[in-house]
C-alpha positions in Angstrom: 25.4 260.9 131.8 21.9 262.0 131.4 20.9 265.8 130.8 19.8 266.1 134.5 23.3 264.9 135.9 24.9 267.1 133.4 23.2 270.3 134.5 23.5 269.1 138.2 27.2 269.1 137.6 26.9 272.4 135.5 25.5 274.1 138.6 27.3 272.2 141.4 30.9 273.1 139.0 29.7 276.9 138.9 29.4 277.2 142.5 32.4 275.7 143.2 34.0 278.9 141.2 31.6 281.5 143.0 32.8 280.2 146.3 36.3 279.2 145.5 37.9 282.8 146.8 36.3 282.5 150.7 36.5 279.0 150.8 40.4 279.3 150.3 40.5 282.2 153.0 40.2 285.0 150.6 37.4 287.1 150.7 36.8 289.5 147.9 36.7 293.2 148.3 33.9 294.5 146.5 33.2 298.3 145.6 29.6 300.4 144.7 29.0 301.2 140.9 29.6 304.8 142.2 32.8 303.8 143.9 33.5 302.2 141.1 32.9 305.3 138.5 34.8 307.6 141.3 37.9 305.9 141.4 38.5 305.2 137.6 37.9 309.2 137.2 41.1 309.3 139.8 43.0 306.7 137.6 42.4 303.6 138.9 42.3 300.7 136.6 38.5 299.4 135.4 39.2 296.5 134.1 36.2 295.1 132.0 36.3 291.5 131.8 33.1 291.1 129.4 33.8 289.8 126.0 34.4 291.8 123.2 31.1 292.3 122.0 29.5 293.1 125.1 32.2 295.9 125.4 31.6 297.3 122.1 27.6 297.6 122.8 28.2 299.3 126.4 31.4 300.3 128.5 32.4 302.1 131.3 34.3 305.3 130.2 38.3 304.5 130.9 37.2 300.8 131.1 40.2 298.4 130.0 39.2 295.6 128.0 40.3 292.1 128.9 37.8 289.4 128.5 37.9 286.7 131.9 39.1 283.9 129.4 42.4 286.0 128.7 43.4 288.0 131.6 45.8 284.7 132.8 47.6 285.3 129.0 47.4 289.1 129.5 48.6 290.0 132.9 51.6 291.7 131.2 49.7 294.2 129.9 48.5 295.2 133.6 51.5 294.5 135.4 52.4 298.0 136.0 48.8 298.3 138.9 50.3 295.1 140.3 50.4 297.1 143.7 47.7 300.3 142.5 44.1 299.8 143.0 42.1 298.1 140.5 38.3 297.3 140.3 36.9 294.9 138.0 33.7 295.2 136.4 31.4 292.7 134.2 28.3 292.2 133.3 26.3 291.2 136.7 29.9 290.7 139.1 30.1 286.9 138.8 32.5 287.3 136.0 34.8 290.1 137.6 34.4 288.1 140.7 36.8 285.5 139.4 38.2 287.8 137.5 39.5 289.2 141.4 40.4 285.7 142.1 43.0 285.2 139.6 44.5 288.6 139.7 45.3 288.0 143.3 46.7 285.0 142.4 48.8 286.3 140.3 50.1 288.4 143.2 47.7 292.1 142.3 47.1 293.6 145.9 44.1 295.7 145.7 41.9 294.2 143.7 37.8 295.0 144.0 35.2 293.7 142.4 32.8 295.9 140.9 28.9 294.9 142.6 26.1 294.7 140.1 28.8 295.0 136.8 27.4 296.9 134.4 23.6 296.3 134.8 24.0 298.1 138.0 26.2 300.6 136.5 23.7 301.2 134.1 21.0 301.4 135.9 22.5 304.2 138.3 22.7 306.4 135.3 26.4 306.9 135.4 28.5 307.7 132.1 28.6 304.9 129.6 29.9 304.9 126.4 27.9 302.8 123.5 
């Protein structure tokens, strides 16, 4: 496979996961930055699904830290907002996106993800911790 095939399939494969959620009849709730920042000041669950290092140079106060890679191995840990609102946040809401996917597959409820992730959030000058 040449490099052109292999980026077409790169591209053509990352679709695929963008558009899994409506093309299987489940559309993905999404929430404002603002909404966002409102409801995790209420309690709701942010859940960050960056990677470690991006969390540690800029998160959401209250944000809960599961990278997208873990959150199948981790649900445990989250169990308890099975049924509670949660929005999920990453860096531009591709990430968090699947992220919303697999939670509702895993049976969560009232999942949302966060639009813009935290380039958005940033750049509405809300409360970020660094």
């Amino acid at each position: 496979m040449n490099t052109k095939s292999k980026w077409i399939t790169a591209i053509v494969a990352f679709g695929l996961v963008m558009i899994a959620p409506r093309l299987m009849g489940q559309d993905i709730a999404e929430v404002s930055v603002q909404q966002a920042h409102s409801m995790s000041q209420q309690g709701v669950l942010l859940l960050d699904v960056r990677e470690e290092s991006e969390y540690s140079a800029l998160h959401a106060p209250k944000a809960k830290l599961i990278p997208l890679g873990e959150v199948g191995s981790r649900l445990k840990e989250i169990e308890a907002y099975k049924n509670k609102p949660v929005a999920v946040v990453c860096r531009s809401g591709r990430r968090s996106a699947k992220a919303v996917f697999l939670l509702k597959e895993a049976g969560f409820t009232q999942v949302s993800n966060v639009q813009g992730g935290m380039i958005a959030w940033e750049q509405a000058g809300l409360e970020t911790i660094r």
